[in-house]
C-alpha positions as a Python dict, from the first residue, in 0.01 Angstrom:
ca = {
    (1, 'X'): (0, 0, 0),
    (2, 'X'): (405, -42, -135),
    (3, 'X'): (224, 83, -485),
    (4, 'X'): (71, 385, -363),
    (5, 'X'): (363, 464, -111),
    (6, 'X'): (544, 458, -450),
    (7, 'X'): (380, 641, -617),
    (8, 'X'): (335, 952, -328),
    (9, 'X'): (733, 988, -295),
    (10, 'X'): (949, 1117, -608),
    (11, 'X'): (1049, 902, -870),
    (12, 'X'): (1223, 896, -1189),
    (13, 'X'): (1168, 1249, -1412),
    (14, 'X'): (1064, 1127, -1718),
    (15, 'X'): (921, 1506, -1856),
    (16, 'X'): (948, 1861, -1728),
    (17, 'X'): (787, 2155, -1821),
    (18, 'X'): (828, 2468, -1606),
    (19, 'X'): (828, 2432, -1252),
    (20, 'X'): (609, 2161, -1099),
    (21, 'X'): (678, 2277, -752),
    (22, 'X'): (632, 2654, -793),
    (23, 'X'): (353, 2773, -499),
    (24, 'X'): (30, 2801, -603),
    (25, 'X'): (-277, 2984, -459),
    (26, 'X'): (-407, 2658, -378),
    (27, 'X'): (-320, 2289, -422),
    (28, 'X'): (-537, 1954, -488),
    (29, 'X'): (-407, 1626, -471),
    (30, 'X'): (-527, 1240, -522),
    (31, 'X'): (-464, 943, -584),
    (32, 'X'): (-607, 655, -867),
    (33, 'X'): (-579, 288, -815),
    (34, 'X'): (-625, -3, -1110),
    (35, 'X'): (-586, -319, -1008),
    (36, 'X'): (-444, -634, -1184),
    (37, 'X'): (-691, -782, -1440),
    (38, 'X'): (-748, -1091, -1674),
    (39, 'X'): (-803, -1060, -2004),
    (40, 'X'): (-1069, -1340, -1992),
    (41, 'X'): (-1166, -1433, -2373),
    (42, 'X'): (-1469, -1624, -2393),
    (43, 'X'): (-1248, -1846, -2587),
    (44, 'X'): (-953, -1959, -2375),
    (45, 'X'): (-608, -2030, -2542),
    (46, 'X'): (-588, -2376, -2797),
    (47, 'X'): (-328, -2470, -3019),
    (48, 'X'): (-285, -2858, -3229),
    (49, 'X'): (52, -2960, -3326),
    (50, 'X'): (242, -3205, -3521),
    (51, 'X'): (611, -3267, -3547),
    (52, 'X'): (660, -3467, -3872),
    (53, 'X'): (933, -3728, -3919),
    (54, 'X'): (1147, -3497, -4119),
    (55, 'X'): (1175, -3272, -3804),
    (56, 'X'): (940, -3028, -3912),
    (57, 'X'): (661, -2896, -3739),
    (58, 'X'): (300, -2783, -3785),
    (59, 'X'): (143, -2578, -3544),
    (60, 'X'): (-298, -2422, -3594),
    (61, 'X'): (-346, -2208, -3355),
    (62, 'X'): (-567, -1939, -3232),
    (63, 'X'): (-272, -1629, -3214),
    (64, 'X'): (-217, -1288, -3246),
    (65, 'X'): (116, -1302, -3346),
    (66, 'X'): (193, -1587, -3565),
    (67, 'X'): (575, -1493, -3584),
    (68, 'X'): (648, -1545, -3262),
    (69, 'X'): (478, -1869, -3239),
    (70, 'X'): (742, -1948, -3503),
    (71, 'X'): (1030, -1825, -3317),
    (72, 'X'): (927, -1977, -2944),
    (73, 'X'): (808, -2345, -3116),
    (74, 'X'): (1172, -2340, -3317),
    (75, 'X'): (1330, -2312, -3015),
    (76, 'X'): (1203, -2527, -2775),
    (77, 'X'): (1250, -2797, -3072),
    (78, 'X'): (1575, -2732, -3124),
    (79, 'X'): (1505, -2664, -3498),
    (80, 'X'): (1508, -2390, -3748),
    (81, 'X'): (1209, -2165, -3759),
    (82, 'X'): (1174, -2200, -4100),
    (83, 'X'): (1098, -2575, -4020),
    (84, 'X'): (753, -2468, -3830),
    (85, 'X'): (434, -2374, -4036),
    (86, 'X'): (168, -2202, -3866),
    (87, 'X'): (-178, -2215, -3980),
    (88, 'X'): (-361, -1912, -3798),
    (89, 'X'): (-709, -2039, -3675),
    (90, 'X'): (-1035, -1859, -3602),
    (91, 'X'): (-887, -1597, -3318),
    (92, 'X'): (-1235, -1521, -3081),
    (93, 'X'): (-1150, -1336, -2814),
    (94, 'X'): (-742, -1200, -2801),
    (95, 'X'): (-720, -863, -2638),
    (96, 'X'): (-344, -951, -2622),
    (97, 'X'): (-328, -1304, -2407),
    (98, 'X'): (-337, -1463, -2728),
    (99, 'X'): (-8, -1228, -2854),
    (100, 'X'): (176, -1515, -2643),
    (101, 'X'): (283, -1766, -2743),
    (102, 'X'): (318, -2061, -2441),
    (103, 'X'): (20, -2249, -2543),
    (104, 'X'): (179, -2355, -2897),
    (105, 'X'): (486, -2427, -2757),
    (106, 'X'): (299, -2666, -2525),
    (107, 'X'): (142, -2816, -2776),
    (108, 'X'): (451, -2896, -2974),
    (109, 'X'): (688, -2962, -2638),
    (110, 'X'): (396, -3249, -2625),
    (111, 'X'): (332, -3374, -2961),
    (112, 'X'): (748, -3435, -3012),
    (113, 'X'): (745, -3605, -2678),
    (114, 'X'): (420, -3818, -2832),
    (115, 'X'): (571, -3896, -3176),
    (116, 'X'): (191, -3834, -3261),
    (117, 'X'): (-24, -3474, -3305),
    (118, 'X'): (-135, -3333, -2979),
    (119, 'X'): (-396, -3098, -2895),
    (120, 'X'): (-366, -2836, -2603),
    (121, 'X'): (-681, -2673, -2466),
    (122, 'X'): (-674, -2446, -2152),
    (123, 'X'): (-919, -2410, -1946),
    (124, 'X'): (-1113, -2093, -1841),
    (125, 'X'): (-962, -2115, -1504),
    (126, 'X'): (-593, -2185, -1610),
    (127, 'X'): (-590, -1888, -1793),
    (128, 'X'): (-760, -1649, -1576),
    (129, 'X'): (-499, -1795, -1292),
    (130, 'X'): (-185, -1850, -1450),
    (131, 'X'): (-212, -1553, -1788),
    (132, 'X'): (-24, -1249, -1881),
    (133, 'X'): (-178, -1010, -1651),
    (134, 'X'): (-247, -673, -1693),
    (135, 'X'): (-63, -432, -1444),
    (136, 'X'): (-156, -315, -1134),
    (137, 'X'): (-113, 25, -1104),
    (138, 'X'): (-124, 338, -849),
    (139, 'X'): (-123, 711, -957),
    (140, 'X'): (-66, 1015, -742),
    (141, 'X'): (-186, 1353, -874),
    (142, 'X'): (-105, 1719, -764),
    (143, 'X'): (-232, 2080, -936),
    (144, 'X'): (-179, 2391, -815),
    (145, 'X'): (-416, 2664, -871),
    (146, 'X'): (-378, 3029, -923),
    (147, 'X'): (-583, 3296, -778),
    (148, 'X'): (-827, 3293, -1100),
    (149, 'X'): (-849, 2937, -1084),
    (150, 'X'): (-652, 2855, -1349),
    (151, 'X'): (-401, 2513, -1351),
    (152, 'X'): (-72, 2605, -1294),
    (153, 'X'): (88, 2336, -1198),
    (154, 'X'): (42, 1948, -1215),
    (155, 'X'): (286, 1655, -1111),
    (156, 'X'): (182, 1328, -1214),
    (157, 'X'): (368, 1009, -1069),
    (158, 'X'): (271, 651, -1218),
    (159, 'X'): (350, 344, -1018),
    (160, 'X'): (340, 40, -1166),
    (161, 'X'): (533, -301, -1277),
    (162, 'X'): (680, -335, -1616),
    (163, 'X'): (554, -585, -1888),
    (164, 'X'): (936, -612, -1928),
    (165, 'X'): (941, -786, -1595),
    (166, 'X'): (835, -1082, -1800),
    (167, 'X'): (1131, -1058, -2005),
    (168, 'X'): (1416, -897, -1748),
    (169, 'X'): (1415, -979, -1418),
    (170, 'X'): (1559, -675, -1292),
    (171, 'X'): (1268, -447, -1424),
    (172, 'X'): (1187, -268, -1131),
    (173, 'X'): (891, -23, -1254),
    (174, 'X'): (762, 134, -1585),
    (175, 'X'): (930, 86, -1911),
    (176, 'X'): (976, 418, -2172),
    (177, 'X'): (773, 257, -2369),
    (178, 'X'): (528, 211, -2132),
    (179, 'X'): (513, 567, -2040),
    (180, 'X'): (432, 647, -2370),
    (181, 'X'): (106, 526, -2313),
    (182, 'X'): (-120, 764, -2203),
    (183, 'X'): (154, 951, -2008),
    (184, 'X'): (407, 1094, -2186),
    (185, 'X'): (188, 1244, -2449),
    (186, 'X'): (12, 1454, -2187),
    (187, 'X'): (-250, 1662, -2365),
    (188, 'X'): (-305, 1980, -2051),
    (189, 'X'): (-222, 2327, -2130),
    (190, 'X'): (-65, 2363, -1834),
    (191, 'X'): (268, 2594, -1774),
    (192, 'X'): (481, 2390, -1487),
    (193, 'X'): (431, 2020, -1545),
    (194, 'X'): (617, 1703, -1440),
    (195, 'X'): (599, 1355, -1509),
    (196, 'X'): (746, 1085, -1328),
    (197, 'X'): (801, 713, -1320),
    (198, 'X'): (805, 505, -992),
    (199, 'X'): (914, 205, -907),
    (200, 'X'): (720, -95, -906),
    (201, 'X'): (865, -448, -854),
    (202, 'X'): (610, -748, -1027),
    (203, 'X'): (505, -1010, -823),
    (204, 'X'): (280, -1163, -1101),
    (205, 'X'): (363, -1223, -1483),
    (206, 'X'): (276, -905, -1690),
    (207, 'X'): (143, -900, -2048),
    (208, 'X'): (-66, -703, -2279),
    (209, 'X'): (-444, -625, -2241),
    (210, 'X'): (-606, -417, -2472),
    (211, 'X'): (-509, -36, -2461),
    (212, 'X'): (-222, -117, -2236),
    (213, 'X'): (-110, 104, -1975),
    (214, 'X'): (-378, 382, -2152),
    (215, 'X'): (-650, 177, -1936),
    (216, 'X'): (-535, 328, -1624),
    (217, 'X'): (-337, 618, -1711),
    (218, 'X'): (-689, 804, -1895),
    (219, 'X'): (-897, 705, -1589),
    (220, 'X'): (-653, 877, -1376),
    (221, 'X'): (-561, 1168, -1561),
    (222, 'X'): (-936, 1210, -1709),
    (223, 'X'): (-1110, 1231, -1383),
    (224, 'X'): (-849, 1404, -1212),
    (225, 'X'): (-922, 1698, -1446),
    (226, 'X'): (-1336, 1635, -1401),
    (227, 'X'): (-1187, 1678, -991),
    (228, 'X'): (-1104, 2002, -1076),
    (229, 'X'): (-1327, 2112, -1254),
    (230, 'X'): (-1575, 2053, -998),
    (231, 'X'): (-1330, 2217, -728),
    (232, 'X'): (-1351, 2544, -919),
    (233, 'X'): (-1705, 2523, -996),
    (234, 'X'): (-1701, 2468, -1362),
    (235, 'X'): (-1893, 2322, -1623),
    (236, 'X'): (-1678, 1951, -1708),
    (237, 'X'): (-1705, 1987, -2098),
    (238, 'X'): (-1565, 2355, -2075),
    (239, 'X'): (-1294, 2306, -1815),
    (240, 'X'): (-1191, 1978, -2019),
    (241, 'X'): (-1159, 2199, -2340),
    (242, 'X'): (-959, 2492, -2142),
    (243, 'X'): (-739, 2222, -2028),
    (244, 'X'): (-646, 2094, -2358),
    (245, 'X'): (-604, 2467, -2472),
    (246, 'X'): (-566, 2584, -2761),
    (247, 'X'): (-493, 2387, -3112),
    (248, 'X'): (-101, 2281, -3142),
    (249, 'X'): (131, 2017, -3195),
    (250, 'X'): (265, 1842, -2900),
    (251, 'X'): (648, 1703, -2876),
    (252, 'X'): (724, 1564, -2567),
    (253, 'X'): (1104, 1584, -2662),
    (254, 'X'): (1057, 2010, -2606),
    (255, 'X'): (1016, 1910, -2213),
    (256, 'X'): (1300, 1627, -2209),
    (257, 'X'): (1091, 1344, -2312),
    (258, 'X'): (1156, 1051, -2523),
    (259, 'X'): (881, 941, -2682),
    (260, 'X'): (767, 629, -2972),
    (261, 'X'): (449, 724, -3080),
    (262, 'X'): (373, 395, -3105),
    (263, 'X'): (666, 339, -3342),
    (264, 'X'): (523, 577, -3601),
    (265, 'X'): (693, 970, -3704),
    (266, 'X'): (542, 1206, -3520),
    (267, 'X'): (555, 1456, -3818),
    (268, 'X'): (277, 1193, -3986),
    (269, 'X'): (149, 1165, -3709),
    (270, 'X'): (122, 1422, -3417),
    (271, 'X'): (-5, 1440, -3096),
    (272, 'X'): (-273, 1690, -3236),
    (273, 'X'): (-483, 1904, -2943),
    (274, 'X'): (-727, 2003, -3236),
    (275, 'X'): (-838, 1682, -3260),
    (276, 'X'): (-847, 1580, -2957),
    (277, 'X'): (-1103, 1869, -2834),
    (278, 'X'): (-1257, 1857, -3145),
    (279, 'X'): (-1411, 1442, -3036),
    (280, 'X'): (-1464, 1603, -2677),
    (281, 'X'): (-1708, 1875, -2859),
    (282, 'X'): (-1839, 1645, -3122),
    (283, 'X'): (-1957, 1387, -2834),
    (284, 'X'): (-2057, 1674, -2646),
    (285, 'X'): (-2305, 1736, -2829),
    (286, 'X'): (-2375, 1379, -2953),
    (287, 'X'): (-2513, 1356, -2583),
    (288, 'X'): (-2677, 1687, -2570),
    (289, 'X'): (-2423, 1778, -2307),
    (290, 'X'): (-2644, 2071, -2071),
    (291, 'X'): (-2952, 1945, -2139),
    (292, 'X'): (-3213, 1906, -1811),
    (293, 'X'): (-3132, 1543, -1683),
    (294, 'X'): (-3397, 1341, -1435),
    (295, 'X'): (-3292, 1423, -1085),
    (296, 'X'): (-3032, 1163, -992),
    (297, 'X'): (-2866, 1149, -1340),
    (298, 'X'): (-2508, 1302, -1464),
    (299, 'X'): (-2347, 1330, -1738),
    (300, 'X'): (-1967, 1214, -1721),
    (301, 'X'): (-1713, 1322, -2023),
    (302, 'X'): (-1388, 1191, -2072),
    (303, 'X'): (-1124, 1174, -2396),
    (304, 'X'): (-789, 1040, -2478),
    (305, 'X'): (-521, 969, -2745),
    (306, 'X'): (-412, 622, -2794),
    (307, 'X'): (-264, 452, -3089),
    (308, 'X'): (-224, 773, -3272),
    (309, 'X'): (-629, 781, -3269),
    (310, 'X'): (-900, 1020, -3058),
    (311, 'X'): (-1183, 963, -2898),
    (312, 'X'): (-1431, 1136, -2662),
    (313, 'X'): (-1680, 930, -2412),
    (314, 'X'): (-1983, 1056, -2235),
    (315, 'X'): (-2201, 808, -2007),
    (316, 'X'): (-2545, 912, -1856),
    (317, 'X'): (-2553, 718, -1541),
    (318, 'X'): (-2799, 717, -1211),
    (319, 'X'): (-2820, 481, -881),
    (320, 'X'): (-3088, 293, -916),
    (321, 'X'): (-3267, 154, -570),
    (322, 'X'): (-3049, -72, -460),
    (323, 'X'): (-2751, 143, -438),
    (324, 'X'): (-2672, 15, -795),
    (325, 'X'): (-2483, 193, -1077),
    (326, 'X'): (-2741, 196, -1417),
    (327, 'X'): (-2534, 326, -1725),
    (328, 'X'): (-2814, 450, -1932),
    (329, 'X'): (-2670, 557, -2244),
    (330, 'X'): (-2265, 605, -2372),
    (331, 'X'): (-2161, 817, -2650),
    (332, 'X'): (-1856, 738, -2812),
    (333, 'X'): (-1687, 984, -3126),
    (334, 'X'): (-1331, 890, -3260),
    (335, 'X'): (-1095, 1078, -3471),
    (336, 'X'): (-890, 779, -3633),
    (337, 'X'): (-790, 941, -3946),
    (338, 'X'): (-880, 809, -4301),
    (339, 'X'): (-1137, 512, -4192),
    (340, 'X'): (-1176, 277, -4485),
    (341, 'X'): (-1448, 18, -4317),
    (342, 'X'): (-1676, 189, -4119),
    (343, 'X'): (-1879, -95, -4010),
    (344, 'X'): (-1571, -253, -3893),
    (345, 'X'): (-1501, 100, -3667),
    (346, 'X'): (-1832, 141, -3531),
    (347, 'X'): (-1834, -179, -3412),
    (348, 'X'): (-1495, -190, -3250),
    (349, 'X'): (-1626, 108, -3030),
    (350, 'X'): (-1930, -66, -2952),
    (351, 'X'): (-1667, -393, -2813),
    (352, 'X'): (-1432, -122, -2661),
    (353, 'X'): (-1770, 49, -2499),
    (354, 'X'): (-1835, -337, -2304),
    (355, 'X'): (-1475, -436, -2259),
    (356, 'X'): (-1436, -83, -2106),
    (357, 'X'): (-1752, -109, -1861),
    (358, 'X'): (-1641, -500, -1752),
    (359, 'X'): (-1343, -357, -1618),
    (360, 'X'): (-1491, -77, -1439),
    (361, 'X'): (-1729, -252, -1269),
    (362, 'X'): (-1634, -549, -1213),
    (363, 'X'): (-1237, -629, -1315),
    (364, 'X'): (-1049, -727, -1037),
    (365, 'X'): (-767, -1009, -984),
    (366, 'X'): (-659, -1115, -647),
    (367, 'X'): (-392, -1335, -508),
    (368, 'X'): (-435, -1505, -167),
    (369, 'X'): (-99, -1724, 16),
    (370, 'X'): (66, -1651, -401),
    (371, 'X'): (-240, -1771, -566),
    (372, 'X'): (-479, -1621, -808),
    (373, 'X'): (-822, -1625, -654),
    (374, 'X'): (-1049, -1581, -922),
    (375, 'X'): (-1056, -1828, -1209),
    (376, 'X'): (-1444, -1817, -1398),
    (377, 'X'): (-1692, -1581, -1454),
    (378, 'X'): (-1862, -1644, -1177),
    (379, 'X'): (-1567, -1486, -986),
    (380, 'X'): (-1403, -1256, -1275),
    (381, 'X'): (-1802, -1174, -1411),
    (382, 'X'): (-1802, -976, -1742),
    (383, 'X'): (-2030, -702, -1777),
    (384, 'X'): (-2419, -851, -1867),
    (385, 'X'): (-2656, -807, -2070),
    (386, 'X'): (-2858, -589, -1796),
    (387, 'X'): (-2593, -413, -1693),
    (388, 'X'): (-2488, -225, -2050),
    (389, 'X'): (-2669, 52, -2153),
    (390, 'X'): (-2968, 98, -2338),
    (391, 'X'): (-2767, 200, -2691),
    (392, 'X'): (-2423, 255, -2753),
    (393, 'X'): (-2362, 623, -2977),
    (394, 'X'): (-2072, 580, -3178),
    (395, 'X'): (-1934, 843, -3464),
    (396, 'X'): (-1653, 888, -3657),
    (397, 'X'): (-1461, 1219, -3736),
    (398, 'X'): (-1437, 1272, -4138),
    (399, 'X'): (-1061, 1301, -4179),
    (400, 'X'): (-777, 1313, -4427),
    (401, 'X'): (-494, 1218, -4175),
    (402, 'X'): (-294, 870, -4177),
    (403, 'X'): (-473, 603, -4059),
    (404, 'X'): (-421, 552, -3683),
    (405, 'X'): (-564, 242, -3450),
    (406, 'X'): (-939, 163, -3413),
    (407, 'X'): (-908, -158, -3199),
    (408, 'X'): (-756, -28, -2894),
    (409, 'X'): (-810, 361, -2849),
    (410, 'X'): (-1218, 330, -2721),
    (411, 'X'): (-1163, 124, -2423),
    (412, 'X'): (-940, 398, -2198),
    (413, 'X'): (-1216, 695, -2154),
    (414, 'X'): (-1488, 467, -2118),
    (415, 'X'): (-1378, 427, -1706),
    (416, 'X'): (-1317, 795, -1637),
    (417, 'X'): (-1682, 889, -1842),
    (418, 'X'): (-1865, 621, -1605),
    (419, 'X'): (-1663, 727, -1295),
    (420, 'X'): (-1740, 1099, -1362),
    (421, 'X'): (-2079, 1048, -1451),
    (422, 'X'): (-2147, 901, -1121),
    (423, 'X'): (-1987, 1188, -948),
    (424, 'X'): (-2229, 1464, -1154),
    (425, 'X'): (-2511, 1244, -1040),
    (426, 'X'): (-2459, 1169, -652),
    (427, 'X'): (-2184, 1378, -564),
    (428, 'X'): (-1942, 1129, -467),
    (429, 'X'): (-1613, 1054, -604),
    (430, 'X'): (-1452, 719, -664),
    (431, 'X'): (-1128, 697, -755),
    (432, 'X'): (-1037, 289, -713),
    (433, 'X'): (-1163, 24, -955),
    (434, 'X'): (-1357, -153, -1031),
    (435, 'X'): (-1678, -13, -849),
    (436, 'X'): (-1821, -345, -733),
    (437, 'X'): (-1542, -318, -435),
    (438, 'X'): (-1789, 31, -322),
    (439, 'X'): (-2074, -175, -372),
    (440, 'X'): (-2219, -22, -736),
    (441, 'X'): (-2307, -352, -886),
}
């Protein structure tokens, strides 16, 4: 409720284009909802350590970020990082809880303490209850219409707290940096836009979960636009590409934005409309978008830019008998620039195509008197065998560009693809996750 009062009052401008508020012919409004999630490996965090006599130290561990294992061990030892060694194990799952570095540090808190090496080994419910979790997050969304149904304005406000909470006490709601993920970059060809920033204060520690802040900012902004297009009676696929407009080069600094681009120059690499209508037509048509369905199928499209890569999602879903969401098939084209290993892509968009669906239908952390509820599978469950669809479609777009990311950028379309697709095939619109709370699974 504070996040989606929040998020429905005016916050901090972060870009404006136009006028926001101008009047409009007519005006549309809703609001998105994401709730905090786990990233659950299958392998939960484990690190051995040794502190040798000489007062150095020697840390295996399964990390993501083996420097600042190096930094946090050194200083809880009291010793000079070039003193600790780490020997980078067999990773398994990551998707960012593993980035930390707390479990190490545990280890070697324990094994100085010991005078003798000490392994630490959480358990599945210690880090589903007491992790980095990914942000909670409430959206608010408002377009304006003009008498020929065009979009002629849109105001998009993002509530939500900070992964810097972790770090500064006094964050209060979204970082820049944050905003640059999946917000800033705003892809619509739309005259009077505004973003803004609301604030958000954490009552849970924050971290990094694959894709980031992208998760919820493409399902919000991706069916938001499949809302319209319904509104004015359009075809999905052909309002999407009329909203990206026509081919250009985006700079969020020309409407008062700063912006990182994922710490890369956005002359090498631009937020490119081209290509990101060019995945939405290629997957398009990798589903056969307009073909006759089965009555009580739809078709769902969605696409986003995330770590300076594109890619386009379709699902074919239907309710089965039991009220039940069935994802039949997904689709899944990216435009990541020059792609070296192509196995190593496809199958990235394959994981991103599960990790994607376990959080839409199922992802869902909730706190009761300050606890964590869940804390296993049987209470966080990941998307089954049964439940994913029949084959996963993945492409990629032949390209000369830089390389851009392939690990991250699937996972964000997949929930606003599923979530449309289930509004082309029954007519009703969902716009909280995951959909096990409205009874799909």
């Amino acid at each position: 409720d504070d996040l989606v009062a929040s998020a429905t009052a005016p916050g901090n401008v972060i870009l404006s284009r136009g006028d926001a508020d101008a009047a409009a012919a007519s005006v549309h409004e809703a609001i998105y909802y994401a709730p905090h999630l786990s990233q659950a490996p299958m392998e939960p965090p484990a690190a051995t350590a040794r502190v040798n006599e000489d007062g150095t130290c020697e840390i295996w561990a399964c990390t993501q970020d083996p420097q600042s294992v190096r930094s946090t061990v050194a200083g809880v030892l009291g010793i000079d990082k070039e003193q600790v060694t780490v020997n980078v194990t067999m990773l398994g799952g990551g998707f960012g809880r593993k980035s930390k570095a707390d479990f190490s540090a545990e280890a070697a808190y324990l094994a100085k303490a010991e005078g003798k090496p000490v392994k630490v080994q959480w358990k599945r419910e210690d880090d589903i209850r007491h992790g980095f979790l990914h942000s909670v997050s409430a959206q608010y969304f408002r377009a304006g219409m003009d008498e020929d149904g065009n979009t002629s304005t849109w105001l998009h406000r993002t509530s939500f707290p900070s992964i810097m909470s972790t770090f500064m006490p006094d964050a209060n709601g979204p970082a820049a940096m944050e905003m640059d993920l999946g917000a800033t970059d705003c892809p619509w060809d739309v005259p009077n836009l505004r973003l803004e920033a609301c604030d958000a204060p954490a009552h849970l520690r924050i971290g990094w979960l694959r894709s980031v802040c992208n998760v919820f900012h493409a399902f919000g902004s991706s069916s938001f636009v499949d809302e319209l297009a319904h509104l004015k009676g359009r075809d999905p696929l052909e309002h999407l590409l009329e909203s990206i407009g026509p081919a250009r080069l985006i700079n969020p600094a020309d409407d008062g934005a700063e912006y990182g681009n994922y710490g890369q120059d956005l002359n090498q690499h631009p937020i490119d409309t081209g290509r990101l209508a060019a995945v939405a037509k290629q997957v398009a048509d990798m589903a056969g978008w307009g073909r006759e369905l089965p009555e009580g199928r739809g078709l769902g499209i969605a696409v986003h830019r995330s770590f300076l890569a594109y890619v386009g999602t379709v699902a074919e879903v239907s309710v089965d008998e039991n009220g039940r969401l069935v994802v039949h098939d997904m689709w899944m084209c990216i435009d990541a620039g020059t792609v070296v290993n192509t196995d190593r892509v496809h199958s990235q968009l394959e994981g991103a195509a599960i990790f994607g669906m376990s959080l839409t239908l199922h992802g869902e952390l909730t706190a009761s008197e300050g606890a964590i509820v869940e804390g296993n599978f049987d209470t966080y469950p990941m998307a089954r065998i049964g439940e994913v669809p029949h084959k996963i479609h993945t492409h990629i777009m032949e390209s000369d560009a830089p390389p851009g990311g392939v690990g991250e950028p699937g996972v964000p379309p997949v929930a606003p693809a599923i979530v449309n697709a289930y509004f082309a095939a029954t007519g009703q619109r969902v716009r909280e996750l995951p959909l096990r709370n409205a009874g799909l699974t």
